[in-house]
C-alpha positions as CSV (number, residue, x, y, z in Angstrom):
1,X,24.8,-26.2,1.6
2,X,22.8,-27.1,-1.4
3,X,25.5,-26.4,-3.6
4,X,27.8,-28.6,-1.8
5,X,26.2,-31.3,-2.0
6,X,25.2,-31.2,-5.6
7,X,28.8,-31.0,-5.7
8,X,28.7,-34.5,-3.9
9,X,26.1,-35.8,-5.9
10,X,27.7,-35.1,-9.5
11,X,31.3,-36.2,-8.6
12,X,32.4,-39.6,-10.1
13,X,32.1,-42.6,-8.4
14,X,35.2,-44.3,-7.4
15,X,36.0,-48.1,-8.4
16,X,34.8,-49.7,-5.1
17,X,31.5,-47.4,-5.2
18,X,30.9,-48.0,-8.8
19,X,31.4,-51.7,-8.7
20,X,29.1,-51.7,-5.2
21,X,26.4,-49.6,-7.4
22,X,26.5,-52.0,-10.0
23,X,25.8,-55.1,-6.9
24,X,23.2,-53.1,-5.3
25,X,21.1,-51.2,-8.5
26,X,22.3,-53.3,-11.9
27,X,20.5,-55.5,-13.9
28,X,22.2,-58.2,-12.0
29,X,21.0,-56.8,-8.7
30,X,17.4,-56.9,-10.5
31,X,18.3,-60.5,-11.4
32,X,19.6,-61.8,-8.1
33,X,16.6,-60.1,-6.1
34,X,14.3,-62.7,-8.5
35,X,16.6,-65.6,-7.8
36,X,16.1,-64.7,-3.7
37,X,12.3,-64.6,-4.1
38,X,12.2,-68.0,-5.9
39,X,14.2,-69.8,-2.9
40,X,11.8,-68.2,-0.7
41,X,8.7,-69.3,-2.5
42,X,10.5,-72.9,-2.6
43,X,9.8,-72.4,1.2
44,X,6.6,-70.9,1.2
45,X,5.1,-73.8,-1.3
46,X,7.1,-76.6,1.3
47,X,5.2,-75.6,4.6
48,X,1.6,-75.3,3.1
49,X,-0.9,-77.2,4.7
50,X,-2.6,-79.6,3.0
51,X,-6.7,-78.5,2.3
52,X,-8.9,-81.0,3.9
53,X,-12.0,-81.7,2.1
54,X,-15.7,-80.8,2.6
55,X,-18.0,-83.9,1.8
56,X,-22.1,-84.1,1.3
57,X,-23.6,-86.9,0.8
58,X,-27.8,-87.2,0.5
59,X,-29.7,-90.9,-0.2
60,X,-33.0,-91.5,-0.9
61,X,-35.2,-94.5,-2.1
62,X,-37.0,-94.4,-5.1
63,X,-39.3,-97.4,-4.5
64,X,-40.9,-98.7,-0.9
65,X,-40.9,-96.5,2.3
66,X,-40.1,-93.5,1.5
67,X,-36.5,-93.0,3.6
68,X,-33.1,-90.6,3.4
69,X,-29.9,-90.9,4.7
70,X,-27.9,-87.2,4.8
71,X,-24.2,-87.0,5.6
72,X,-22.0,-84.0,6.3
73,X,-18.5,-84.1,7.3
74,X,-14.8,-83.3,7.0
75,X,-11.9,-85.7,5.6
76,X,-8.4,-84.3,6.9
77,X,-5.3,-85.9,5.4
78,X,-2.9,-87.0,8.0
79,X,0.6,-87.7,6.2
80,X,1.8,-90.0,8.1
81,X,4.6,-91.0,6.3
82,X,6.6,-87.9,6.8
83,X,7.0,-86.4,3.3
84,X,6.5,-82.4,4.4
85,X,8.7,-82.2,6.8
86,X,11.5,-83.6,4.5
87,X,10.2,-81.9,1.7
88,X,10.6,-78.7,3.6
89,X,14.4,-79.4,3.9
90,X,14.8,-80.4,0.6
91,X,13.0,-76.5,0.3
92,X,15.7,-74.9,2.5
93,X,18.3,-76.9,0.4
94,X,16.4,-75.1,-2.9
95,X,16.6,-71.8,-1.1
96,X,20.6,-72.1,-0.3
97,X,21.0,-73.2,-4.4
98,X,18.8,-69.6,-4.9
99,X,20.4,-68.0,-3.0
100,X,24.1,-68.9,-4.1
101,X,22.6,-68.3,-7.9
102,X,22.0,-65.2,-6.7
103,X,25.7,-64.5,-5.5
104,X,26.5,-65.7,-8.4
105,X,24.6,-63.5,-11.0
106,X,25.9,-60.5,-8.7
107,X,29.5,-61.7,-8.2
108,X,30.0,-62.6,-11.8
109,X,28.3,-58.9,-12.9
110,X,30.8,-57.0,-10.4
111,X,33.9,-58.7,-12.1
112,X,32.7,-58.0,-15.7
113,X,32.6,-54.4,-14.4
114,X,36.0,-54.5,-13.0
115,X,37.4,-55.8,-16.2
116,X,36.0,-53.2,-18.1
117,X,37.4,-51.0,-15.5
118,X,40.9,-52.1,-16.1
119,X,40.5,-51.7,-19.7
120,X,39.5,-48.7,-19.1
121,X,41.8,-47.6,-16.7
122,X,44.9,-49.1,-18.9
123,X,43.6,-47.1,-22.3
124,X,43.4,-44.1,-20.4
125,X,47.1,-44.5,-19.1
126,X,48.4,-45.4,-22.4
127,X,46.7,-42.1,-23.5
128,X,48.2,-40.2,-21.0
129,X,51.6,-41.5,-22.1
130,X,50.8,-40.7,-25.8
131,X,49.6,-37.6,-25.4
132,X,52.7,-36.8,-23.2
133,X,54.8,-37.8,-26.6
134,X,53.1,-36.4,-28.5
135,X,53.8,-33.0,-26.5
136,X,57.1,-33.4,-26.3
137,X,57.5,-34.1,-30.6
138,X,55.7,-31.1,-31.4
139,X,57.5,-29.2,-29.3
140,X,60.9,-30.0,-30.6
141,X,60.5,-28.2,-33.6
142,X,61.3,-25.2,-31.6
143,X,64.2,-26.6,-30.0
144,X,65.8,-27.1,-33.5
145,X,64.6,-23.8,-34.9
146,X,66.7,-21.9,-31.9
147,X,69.1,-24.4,-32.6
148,X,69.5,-23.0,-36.4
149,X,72.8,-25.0,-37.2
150,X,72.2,-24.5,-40.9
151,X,69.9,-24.4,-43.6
152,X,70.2,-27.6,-44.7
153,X,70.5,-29.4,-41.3
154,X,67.4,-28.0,-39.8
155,X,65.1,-28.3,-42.9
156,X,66.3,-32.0,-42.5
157,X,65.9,-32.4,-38.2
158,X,62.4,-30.1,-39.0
159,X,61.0,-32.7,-41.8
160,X,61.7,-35.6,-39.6
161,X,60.4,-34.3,-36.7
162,X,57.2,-32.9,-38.2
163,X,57.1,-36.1,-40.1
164,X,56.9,-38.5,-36.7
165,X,55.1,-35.9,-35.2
166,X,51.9,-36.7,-37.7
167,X,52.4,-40.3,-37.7
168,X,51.9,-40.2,-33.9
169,X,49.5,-37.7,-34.3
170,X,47.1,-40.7,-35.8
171,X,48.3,-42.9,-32.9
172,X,47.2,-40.5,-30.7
173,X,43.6,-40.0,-32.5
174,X,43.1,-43.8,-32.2
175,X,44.0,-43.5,-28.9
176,X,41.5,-40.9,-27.9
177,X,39.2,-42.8,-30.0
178,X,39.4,-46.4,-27.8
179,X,39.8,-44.7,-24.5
180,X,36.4,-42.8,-25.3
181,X,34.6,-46.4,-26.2
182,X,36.0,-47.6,-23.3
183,X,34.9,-45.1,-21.6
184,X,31.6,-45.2,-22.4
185,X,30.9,-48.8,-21.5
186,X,32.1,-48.5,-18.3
187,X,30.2,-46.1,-17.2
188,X,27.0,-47.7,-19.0
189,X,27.5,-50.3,-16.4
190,X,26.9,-47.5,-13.4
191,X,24.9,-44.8,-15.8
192,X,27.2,-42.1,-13.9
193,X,30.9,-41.4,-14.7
194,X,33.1,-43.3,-13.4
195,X,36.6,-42.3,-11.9
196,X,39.9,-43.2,-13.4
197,X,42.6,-41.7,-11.6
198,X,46.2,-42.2,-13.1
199,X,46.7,-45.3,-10.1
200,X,43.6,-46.8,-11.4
201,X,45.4,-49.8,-13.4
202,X,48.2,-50.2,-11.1
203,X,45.8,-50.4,-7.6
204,X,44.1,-53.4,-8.9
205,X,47.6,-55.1,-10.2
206,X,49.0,-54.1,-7.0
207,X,46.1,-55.8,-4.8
208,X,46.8,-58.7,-1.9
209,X,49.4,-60.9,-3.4
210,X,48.9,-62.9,-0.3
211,X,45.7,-65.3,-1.1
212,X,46.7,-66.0,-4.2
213,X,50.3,-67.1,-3.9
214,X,48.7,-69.1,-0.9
215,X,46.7,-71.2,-3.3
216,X,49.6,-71.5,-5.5
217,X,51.1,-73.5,-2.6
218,X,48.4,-75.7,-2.3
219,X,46.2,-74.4,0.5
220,X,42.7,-74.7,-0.1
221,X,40.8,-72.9,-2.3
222,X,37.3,-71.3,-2.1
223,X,34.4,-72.7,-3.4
224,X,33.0,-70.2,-6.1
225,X,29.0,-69.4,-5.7
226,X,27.9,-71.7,-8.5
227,X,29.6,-74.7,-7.4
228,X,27.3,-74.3,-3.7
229,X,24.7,-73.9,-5.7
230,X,25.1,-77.2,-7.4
231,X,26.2,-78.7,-4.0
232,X,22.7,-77.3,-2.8
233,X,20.7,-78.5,-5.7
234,X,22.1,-82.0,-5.4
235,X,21.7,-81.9,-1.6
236,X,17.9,-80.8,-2.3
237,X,17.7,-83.8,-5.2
238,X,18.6,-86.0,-2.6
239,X,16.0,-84.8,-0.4
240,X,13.4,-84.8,-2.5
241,X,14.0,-88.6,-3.6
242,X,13.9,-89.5,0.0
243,X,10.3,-88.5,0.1
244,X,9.3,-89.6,-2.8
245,X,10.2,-93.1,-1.0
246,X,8.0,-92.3,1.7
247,X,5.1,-92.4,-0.6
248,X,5.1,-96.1,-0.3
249,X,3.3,-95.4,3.7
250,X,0.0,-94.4,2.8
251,X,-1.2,-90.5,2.8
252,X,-4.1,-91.6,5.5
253,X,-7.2,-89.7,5.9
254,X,-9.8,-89.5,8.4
255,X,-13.6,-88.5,7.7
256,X,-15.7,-87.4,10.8
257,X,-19.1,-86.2,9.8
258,X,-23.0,-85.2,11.1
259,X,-25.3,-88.1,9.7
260,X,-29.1,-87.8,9.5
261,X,-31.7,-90.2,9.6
262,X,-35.4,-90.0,7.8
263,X,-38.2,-91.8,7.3
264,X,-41.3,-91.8,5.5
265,X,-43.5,-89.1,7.8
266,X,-41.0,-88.1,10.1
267,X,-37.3,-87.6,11.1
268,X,-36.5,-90.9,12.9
269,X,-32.6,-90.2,14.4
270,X,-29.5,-88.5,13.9
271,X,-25.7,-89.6,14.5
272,X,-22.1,-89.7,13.8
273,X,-20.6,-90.8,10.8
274,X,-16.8,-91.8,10.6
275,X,-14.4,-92.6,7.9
276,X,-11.1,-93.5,6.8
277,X,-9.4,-94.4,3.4
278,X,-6.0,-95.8,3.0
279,X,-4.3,-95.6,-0.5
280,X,-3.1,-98.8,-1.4
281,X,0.0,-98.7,-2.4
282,X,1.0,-101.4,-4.4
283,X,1.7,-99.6,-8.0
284,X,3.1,-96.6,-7.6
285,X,4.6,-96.2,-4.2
286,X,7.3,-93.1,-5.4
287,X,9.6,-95.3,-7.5
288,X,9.7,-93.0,-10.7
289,X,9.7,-89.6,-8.8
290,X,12.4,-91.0,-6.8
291,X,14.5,-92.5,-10.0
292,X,13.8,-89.1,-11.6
293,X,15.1,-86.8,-8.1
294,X,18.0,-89.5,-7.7
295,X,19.7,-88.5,-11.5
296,X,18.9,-85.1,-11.7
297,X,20.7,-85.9,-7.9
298,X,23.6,-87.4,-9.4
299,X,23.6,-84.5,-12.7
300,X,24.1,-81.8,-10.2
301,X,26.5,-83.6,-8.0
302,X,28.9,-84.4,-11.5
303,X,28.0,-80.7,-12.2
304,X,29.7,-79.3,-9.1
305,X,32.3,-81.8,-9.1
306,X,33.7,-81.2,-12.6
307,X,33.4,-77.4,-12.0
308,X,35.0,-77.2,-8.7
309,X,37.7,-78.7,-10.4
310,X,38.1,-76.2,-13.1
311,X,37.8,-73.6,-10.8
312,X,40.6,-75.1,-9.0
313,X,42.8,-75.6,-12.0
314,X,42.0,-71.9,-13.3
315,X,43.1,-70.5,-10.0
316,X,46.4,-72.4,-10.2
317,X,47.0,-71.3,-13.1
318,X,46.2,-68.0,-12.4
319,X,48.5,-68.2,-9.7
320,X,51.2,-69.2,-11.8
321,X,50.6,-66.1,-14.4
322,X,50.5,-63.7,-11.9
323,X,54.1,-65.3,-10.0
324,X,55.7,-65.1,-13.3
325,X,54.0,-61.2,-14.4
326,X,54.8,-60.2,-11.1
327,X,58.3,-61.2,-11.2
328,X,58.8,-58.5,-13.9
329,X,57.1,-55.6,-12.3
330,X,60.6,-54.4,-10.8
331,X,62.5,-55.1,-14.1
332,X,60.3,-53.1,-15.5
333,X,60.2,-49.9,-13.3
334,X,63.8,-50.3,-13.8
335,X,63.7,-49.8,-17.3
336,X,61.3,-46.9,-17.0
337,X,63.7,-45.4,-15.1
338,X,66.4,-46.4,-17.4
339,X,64.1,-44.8,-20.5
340,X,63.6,-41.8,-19.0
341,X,67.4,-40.9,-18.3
342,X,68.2,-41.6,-22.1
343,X,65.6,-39.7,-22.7
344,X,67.2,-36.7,-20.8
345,X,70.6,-37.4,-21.9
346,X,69.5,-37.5,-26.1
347,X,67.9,-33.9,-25.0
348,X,71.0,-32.6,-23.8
349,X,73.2,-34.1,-26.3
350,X,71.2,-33.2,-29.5
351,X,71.0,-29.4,-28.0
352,X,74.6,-29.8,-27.4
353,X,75.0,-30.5,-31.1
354,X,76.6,-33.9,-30.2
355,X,73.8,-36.0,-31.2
356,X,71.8,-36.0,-34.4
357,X,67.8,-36.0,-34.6
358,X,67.8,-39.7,-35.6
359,X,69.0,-40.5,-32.1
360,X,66.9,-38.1,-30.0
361,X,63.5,-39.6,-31.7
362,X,64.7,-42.8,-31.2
363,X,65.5,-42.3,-27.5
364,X,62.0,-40.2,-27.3
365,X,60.1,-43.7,-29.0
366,X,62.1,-45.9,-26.4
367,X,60.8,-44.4,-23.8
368,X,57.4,-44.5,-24.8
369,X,57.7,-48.2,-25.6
370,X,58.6,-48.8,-22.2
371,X,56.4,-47.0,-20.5
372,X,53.2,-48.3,-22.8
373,X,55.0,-52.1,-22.2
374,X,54.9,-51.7,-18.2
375,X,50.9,-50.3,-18.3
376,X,50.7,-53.4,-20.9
377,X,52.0,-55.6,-17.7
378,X,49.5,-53.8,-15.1
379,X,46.8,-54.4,-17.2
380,X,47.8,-58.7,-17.4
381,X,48.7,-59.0,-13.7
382,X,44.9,-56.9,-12.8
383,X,42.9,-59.6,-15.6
384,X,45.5,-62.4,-13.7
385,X,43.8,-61.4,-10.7
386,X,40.5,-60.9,-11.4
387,X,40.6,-64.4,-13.4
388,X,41.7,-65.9,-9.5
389,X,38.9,-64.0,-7.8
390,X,36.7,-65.5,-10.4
391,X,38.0,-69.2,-9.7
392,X,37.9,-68.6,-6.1
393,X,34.4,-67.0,-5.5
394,X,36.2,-63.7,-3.9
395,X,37.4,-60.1,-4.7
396,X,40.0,-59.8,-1.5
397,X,38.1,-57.0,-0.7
398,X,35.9,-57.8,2.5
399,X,33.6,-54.4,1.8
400,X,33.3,-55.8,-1.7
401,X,32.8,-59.7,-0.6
402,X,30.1,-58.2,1.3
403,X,28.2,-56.2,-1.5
404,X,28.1,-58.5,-3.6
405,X,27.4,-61.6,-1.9
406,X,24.9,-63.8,-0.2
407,X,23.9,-61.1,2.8
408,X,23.5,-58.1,0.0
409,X,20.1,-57.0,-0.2
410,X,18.5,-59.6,1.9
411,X,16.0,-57.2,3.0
412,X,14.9,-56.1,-0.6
């Protein structure tokens, strides 16, 4: 039972697990939980109490009869002009801004992954189709040694093939060389490896076509996590300005207190002392921390407004690329089917005599071609996509959506 689940424990992670792990345990997960705490102390700071204040006052004369006044009380702001309780919106409003930042920093982390993932995932296809080649070069030269149709023939078919064997050779070497780099950022992302089965590339190209072809038609688009942010800061801007405008009602506050009498041999009464003091207002009644509050106001609002509109013009366009890549996905199996028959038939014909070595390589590098340009074609309709799901604040993937958005760790 051990065993088996060390098994479980050391087996790579998947694409949805890996890019969950890198929500839940990354730097940006470290990041985001910072960004939650600061809304929250935005809230905390917003429903504090004000301290009242303890006050002590002791007179005595210096010259005649001898007499002393002592005064002990409390003085208890009041706030009558409503400030908190709008302050403590405008606090909620900072909390929804953290809290989107938040989605944000985790949202944008998780599709940096996945791009690394598809380039990963598309240099360890073309690999696969290399290596394949390069299989099949080196082991022509024993089809044309049993072949033997001469001397002079086969030394020729044997120094070409051995020839564009070792030139793809180094292709191959470079090959190995990016899809280990590759590779290795990836999985720094996760520190584990990470699983890159042959349908890797293609399962992301391949995603819901749905969503995206509908914003292509002009339904509406999702606000990404930064732009409700903005929204949020602006709507807390606006908040904030509207108490500052309070200010101009006085902060009132009231002084109730024990006062003692004294005279010059003995205590002569005691009593109750009352207070209050009313700001006047007449200077500075919130006008500059409201002018303040309304720009910053208006710098998030233009802040939001000019991004949602990128956002929406990058997922059109993204829409657009990925109508036009996807068109060619069927031309393209096509051809890969096409390639691999010629490659059979130049097989057949060259060990039939009836076609010279010139023609089988070139039928072997035709098919390679295509199949490296259709993984070339995954790898732009996945980026397509993930360069939607970045305009649009979503990863079509509800389990994803959910990882990586505004409910993940709430409770760390």
């Amino acid at each position: 039972m051990a065993a088996a689940s060390t098994s479980l424990a050391a087996s790579p992670l998947d694409e949805v697990a890996a890019t969950r792990r890198v929500c839940a345990d990354g730097p940006a997960a470290v990041a985001a939980r910072a960004e939650r705490l600061r809304g929250e102390a935005a809230i905390t700071a917003a429903g504090v109490l004000p301290n009242p204040s303890l006050s002590l006052q002791h007179q005595r004369t210096l010259s005649g009869p001898a007499e002393s006044e002592t005064i002990v009380g409390l003085s208890v702001p009041l706030g009558l002009g409503g400030q908190r309780f709008v302050l403590q919106d405008a606090a909620r409003a900072l909390r929804e801004q953290a809290l989107s930042e938040a989605h944000a920093t985790r949202f944008d982390a998780a599709l940096a992954f996945r791009e690394a993932y598809v380039a990963a995932a598309a240099d360890e296809a073309r690999l696969a189709v290399l290596a394949r080649q390069q299989g099949a070069l080196d082991a022509l030269s024993g089809t044309i040694e049993r072949l033997a149709r001469g001397g002079e023939s086969t030394g020729y078919d044997l120094l070409r093939q051995r020839t564009q064997a070792r030139v793809h050779g180094r292709l191959l070497a470079s090959a190995r060389a990016r899809t280990a780099a590759s590779r290795a950022l990836l999985e720094a992302w996760t520190g584990e490896e990470v699983a890159l089965p042959p349908e890797g590339i293609a399962k992301i190209a391949g995603g819901p076509a749905a969503r995206p072809a509908a914003s292509a038609q002009g339904g509406a688009t999702p606000a990404p996590p930064r732009v409700r942010g903005l929204e949020a800061a602006a709507r807390a801007r606006g908040l904030e300005a509207e108490a500052a405008r309070r200010r101009w009602v006085p902060d009132v506050e009231v002084f109730a207190g024990y006062r003692a009498l004294s005279g010059a041999a003995q205590e002569t009464g005691h009593g109750l002392s009352l207070g209050l003091t009313v700001p006047l207002t007449f200077f500075d009644h919130g006008q500059g921390d409201a002018a303040r509050a309304d720009a910053e106001r208006a710098v998030a609002q233009a802040a939001a407004a000019g991004l949602k509109r990128e956002s929406a013009a990058r997922a059109r366009a993204a829409s657009a690329r990925l109508g036009i890549l996807e068109a060619g996905v069927a031309e393209i199996e096509g051809a890969v089917a096409e390639a691999a028959a010629l490659e059979g038939q130049a097989s057949r014909l060259y060990a039939a005599g009836e076609a010279s070595i010139a023609e089988l390589l070139d039928a072997l590098r035709a098919a390679e071609e295509v199949q490296l340009a259709r993984i070339d074609l995954l790898e732009e309709i996945a980026l397509a996509r993930l360069a939607w799901m970045r305009a649009t604040g979503t990863m079509l993937d509800a389990t994803l959506d959910h990882a990586c958005g505004d409910a993940a760790g709430g409770g760390r």
